[in-house]
NUDOMI-661936 format. One record per residue (C-alpha): x, y, z; residue number from 1; chain; residue in one letter. Coordinates in Angstrom, 3 decimals. Layout:
<rs>
xx/yy/zz/nr/kette/rest
X/Y/Z/NUM/A/A
...
</rs>
This chain:
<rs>
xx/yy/zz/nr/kette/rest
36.748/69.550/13.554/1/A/X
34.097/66.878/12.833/2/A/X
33.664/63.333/14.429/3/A/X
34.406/62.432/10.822/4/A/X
37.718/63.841/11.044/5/A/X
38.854/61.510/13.867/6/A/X
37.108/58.682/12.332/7/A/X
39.088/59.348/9.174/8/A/X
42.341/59.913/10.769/9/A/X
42.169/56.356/13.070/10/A/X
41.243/54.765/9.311/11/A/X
44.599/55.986/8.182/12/A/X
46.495/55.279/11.907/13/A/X
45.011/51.585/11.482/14/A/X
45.707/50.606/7.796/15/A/X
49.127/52.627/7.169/16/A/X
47.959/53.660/3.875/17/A/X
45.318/56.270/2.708/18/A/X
44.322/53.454/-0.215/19/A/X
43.407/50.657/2.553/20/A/X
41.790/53.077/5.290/21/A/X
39.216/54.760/1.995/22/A/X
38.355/51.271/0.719/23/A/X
37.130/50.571/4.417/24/A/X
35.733/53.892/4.890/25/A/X
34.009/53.696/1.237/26/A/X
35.277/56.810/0.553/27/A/X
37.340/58.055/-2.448/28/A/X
41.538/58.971/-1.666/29/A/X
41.162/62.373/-2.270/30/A/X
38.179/62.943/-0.006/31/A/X
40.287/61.065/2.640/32/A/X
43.128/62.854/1.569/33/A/X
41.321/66.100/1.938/34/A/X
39.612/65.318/5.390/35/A/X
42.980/64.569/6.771/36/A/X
44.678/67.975/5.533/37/A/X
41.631/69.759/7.125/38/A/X
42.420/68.521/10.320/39/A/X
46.232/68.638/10.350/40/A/X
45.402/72.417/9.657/41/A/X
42.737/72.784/12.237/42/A/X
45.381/71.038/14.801/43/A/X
48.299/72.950/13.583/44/A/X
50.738/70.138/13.209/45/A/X
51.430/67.153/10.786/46/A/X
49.979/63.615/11.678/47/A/X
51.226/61.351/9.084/48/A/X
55.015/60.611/8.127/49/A/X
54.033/60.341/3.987/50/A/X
57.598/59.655/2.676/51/A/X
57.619/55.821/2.814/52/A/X
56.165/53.413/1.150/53/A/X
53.471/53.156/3.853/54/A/X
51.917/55.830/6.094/55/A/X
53.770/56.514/9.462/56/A/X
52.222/58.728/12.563/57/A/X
54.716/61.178/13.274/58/A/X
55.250/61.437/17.261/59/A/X
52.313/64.470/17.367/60/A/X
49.989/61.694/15.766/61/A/X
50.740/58.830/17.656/62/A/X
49.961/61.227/21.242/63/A/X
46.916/62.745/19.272/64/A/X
45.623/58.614/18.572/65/A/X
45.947/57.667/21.521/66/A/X
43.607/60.459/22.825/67/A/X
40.980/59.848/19.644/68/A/X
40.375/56.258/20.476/69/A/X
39.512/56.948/24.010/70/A/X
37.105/60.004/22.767/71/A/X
35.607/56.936/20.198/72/A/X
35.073/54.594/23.115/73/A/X
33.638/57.353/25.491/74/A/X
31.137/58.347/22.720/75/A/X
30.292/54.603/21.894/76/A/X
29.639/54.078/25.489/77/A/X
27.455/56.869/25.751/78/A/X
25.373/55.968/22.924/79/A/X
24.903/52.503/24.387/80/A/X
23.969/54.355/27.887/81/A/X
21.408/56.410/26.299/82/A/X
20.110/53.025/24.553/83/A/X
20.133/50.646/27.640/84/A/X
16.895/49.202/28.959/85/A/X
17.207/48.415/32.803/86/A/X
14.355/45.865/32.624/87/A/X
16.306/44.319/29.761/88/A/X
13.214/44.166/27.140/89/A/X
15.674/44.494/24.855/90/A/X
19.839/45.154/24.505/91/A/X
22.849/43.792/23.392/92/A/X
25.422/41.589/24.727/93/A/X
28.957/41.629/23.013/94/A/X
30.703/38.137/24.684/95/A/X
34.457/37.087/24.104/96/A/X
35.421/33.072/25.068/97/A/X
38.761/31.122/24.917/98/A/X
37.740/28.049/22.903/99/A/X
37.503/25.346/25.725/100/A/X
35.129/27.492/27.065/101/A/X
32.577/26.912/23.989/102/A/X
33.362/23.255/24.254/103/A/X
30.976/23.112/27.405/104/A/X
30.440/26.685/29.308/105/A/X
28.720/28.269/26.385/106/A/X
26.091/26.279/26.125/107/A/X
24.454/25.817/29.807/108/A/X
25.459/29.771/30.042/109/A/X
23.784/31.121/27.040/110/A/X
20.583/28.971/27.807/111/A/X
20.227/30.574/31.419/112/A/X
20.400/33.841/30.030/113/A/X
18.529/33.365/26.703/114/A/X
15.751/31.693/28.749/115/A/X
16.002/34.802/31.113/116/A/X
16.321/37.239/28.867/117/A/X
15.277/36.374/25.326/118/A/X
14.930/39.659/23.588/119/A/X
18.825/40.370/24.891/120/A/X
20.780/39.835/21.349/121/A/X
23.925/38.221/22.018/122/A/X
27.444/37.683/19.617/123/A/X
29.698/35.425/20.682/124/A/X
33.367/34.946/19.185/125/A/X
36.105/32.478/20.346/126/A/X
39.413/33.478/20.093/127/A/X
43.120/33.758/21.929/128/A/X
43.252/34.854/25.223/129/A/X
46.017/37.552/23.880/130/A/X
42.849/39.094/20.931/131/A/X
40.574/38.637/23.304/132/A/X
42.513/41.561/25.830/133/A/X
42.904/43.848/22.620/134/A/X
39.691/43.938/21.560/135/A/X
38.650/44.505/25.352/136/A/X
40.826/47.427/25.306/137/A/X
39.620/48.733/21.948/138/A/X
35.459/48.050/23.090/139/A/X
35.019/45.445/20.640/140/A/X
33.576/43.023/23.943/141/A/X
31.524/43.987/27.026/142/A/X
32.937/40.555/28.706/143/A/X
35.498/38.050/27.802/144/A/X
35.863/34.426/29.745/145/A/X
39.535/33.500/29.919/146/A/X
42.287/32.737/32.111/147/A/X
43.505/34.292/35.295/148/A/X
47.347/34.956/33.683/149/A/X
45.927/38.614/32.297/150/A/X
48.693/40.675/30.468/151/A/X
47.634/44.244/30.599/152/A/X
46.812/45.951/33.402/153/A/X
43.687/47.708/32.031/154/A/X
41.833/44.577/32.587/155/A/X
40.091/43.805/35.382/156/A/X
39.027/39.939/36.224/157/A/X
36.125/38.268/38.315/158/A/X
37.048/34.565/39.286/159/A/X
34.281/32.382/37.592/160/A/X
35.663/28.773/39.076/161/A/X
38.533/26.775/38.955/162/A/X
39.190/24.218/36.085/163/A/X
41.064/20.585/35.933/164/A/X
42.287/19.339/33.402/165/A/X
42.485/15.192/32.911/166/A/X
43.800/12.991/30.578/167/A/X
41.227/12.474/28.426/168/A/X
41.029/9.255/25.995/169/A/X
38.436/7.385/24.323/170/A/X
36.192/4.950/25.761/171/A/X
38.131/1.761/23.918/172/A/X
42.091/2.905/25.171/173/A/X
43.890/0.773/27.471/174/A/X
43.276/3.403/30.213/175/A/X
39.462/3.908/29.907/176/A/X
38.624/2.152/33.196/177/A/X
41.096/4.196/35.637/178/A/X
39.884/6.167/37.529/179/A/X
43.365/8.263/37.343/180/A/X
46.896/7.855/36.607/181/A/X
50.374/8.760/38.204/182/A/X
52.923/10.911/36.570/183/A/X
54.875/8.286/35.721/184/A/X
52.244/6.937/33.414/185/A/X
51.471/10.433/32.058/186/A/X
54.834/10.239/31.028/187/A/X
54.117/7.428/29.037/188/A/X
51.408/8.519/26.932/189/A/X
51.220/9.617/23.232/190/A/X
49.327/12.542/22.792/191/A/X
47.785/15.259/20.673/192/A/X
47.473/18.621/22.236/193/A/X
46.424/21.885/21.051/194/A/X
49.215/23.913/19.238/195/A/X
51.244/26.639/21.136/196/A/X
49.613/29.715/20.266/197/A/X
46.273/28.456/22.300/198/A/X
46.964/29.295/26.837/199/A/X
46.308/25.356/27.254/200/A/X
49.305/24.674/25.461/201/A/X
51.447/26.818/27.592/202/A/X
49.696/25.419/30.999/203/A/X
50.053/21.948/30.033/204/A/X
54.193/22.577/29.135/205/A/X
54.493/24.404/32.469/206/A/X
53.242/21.463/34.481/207/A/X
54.755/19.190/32.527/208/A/X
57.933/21.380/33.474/209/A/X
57.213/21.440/36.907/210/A/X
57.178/18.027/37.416/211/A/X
59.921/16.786/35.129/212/A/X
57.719/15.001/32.721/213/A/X
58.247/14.651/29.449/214/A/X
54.816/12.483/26.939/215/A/X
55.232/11.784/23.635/216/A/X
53.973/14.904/21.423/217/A/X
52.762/12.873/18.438/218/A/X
50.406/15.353/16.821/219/A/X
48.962/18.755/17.490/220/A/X
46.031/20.746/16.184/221/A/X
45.079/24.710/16.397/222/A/X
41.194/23.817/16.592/223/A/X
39.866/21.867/19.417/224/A/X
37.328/20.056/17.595/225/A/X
40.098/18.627/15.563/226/A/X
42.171/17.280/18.565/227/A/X
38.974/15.548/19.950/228/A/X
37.841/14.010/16.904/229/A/X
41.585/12.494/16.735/230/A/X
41.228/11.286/20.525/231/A/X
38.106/9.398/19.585/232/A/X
39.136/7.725/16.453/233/A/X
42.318/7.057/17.174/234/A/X
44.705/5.551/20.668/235/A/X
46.135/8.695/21.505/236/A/X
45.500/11.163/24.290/237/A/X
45.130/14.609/25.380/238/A/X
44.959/16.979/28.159/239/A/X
42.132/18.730/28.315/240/A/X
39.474/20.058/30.965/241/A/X
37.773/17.121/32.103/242/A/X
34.160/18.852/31.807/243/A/X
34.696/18.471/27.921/244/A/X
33.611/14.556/28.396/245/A/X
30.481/15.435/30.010/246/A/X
28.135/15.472/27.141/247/A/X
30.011/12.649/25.412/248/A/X
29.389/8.772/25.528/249/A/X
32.726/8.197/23.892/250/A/X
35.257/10.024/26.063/251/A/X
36.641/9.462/29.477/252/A/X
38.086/12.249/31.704/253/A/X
41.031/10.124/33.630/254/A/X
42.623/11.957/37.205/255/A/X
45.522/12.852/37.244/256/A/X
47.410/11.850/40.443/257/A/X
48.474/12.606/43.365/258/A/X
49.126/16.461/42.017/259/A/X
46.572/17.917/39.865/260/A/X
46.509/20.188/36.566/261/A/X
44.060/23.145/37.560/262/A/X
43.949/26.579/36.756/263/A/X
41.590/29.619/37.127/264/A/X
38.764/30.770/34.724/265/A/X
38.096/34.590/34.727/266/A/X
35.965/36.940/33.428/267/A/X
37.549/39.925/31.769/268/A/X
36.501/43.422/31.382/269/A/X
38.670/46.600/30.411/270/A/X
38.532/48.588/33.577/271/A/X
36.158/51.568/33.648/272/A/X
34.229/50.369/30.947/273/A/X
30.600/51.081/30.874/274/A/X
28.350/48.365/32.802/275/A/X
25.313/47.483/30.758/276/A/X
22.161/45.993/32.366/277/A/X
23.174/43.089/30.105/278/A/X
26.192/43.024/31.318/279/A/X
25.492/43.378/34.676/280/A/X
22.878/40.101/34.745/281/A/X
25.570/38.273/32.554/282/A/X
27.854/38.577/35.014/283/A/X
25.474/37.856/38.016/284/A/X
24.265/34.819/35.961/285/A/X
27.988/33.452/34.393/286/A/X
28.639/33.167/38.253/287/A/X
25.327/31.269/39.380/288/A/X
25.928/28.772/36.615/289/A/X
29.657/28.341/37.290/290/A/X
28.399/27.825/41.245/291/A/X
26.368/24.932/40.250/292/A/X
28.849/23.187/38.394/293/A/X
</rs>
C-alpha cells in the first residue's frame, strides 16, 4: 500500500463516484478503478458499496476513512514541520475570517504582521462560521477568527475581544445625531440585515427575542458589502458591529440602550493541530492588535 492508494480512495469517499474523484485526480477510471481494487485486496475487505447509482462506503470504509484522513493531516503537518523557519524568513500562513471580521479586523491585522513579517505568505478566505470549523477539522486553516458559539468539540478557541453591535445608519437619517437609542425605538426601525445563514443574523434574532422586540425586516442581503451600500443610499438601518463605521465619513454607529448587543470574537484552531512559527506570532500579534482597540 502506497500513499497513492489512500489518496485515491478519499477521492472516491469525497465525490461518490469513481468519474468525479479521476477528473479531480487527473487520472483515467480504470487506473482509479484499478488503484482502488489493489487496495481493497491488500486490506482484505470491500470499501465501496458499487450497486447504486452513486458510490457508497460500506461500514469497513467509512472506519478505514476516518483513520486515512487523520494519517493525511499527520503527514501534511509533518511536511510543514520539516519546512518551518523559526525566525520566520519565510512560511506560510493559512487564515479563516467570518465576514465582519474583513470589514475592519483584517486590515489593521494583516498590516502588523505583513510589516513584521513580510516574507510570511498569507491566504485569507471569508466564509460561515459553520465552513470555517470543517475546514479546521479537515487542515484546510492554521487559524480561523469567529465567534465564541463553537459547534464541535475538536476546536479549541482563544478570546480575541468582545464586540458591540449598534444601530448603524447613514449620516443624513433622522437618528444620525443620537448618541443611542432605547428599545422601544429599535423597535421602530426599518432595517436590512444580513440573511440567516450568516451568525449575525442569528445573534441579532436572539436579542431581539430576549427582549421582546420585534423591527421591521424590510430587506436582507447574504454579502455585507451589499447591506452597507443599502444603509448609505437609502433611510434604512442595520445592526452591525459598530467598528464597521470607523473608516467611514458616511456612517454612524448609534448605542444601543440601556442593554447592549455584544458578543465574543474567538480565534479557532482544531485541537492538536501543529503550531507553526507563523502561527504562533499570528496569534501573539491578532491579540496585541485586538488589545489596542
Amino acid at each position: 500500500m502506497i500513499l497513492r492508494h489512500i489518496k485515491y480512495f478519499l477521492a472516491v469517499a469525497k465525490h461518490r463516484s469513481f468519474t468525479q474523484a479521476a477528473a479531480s485526480l487527473y487520472v483515467s477510471q480504470p487506473a482509479l478503478s484499478q488503484q482502488i481494487k489493489q487496495l481493497e485486496e491488500t486490506l482484505g475487505t470491500t470499501l465501496f458499496d458499487r450497486s447504486g447509482r452513486s458510490v457508497k462506503l460500506t461500514d469497513a470504509g467509512e472506519v478505514y476513512a476516518r483513520y486515512a484522513r487523520k494519517a493525511l493531516q499527520d503527514l501534511e503537518e509533518g511536511r510543514r514541520a520539516l519546512h518551518d523557519v523559526k525566525d520566520l524568513s519565510r512560511g506560510a500562513l493559512r487564515i479563516a475570517m467570518t465576514p465582519t471580521f474583513t470589514t475592519y479586523l483584517i486590515g489593521p491585522l494583516i498590516k502588523a504582521f505583513h510589516t513584521r513579517y513580510p516574507n510570511v505568505t498569507l491566504s485569507v478566505q471569508e466564509m460561515s462560521q459553520e465552513q470555517m470549523e470543517k475546514q479546521l477539522l479537515d487542515d484546510d486553516f492554521d487559524v480561523g477568527i469567529a465567534f465564541a458559539e463553537v459547534q464541535s468539540a475538536e476546536i479549541e478557541t482563544q478570546t480575541l475581544l468582545i464586540e458591540t453591535l449598534a444601530l448603524v445608519v447613514n449620516n443624513n437619517h433622522p437618528l444620525a445625531q443620537q448618541q443611542a437609542i432605547d428599545l422601544q425605538t429599535l423597535n421602530a426601525q426599518s432595517l436590512v440585515l444580513l440573511s440567516h445563514e450568516f451568525v449575525t443574523r442569528e445573534q441579532i434574532g436572539h436579542y431581539c427575542r430576549k427582549y421582546d422586540i420585534q423591527p421591521k425586516v424590510l430587506m436582507e442581503a447574504n454579502s455585507l458589502s451589499a447591506v452597507i451600500e443599502i444603509v448609505r443610499h437609502t433611510q434604512l438601518s442595520t445592526l452591525l458591529p459598530s467598528d464597521i463605521v470607523n473608516n467611514s465619513n458616511e456612517l454612524v454607529a448609534i448605542a444601543l440602550a440601556p442593554t447592549l448587543l455584544k458578543r465574543t470574537a474567538v480565534l479557532l484552531q482544531r485541537k492538536g493541530a501543529y503550531q507553526s512559527a507563523a502561527t504562533e506570532a499570528f496569534i501573539e500579534l491578532a491579540h496585541q492588535v485586538c488589545a489596542k482597540n
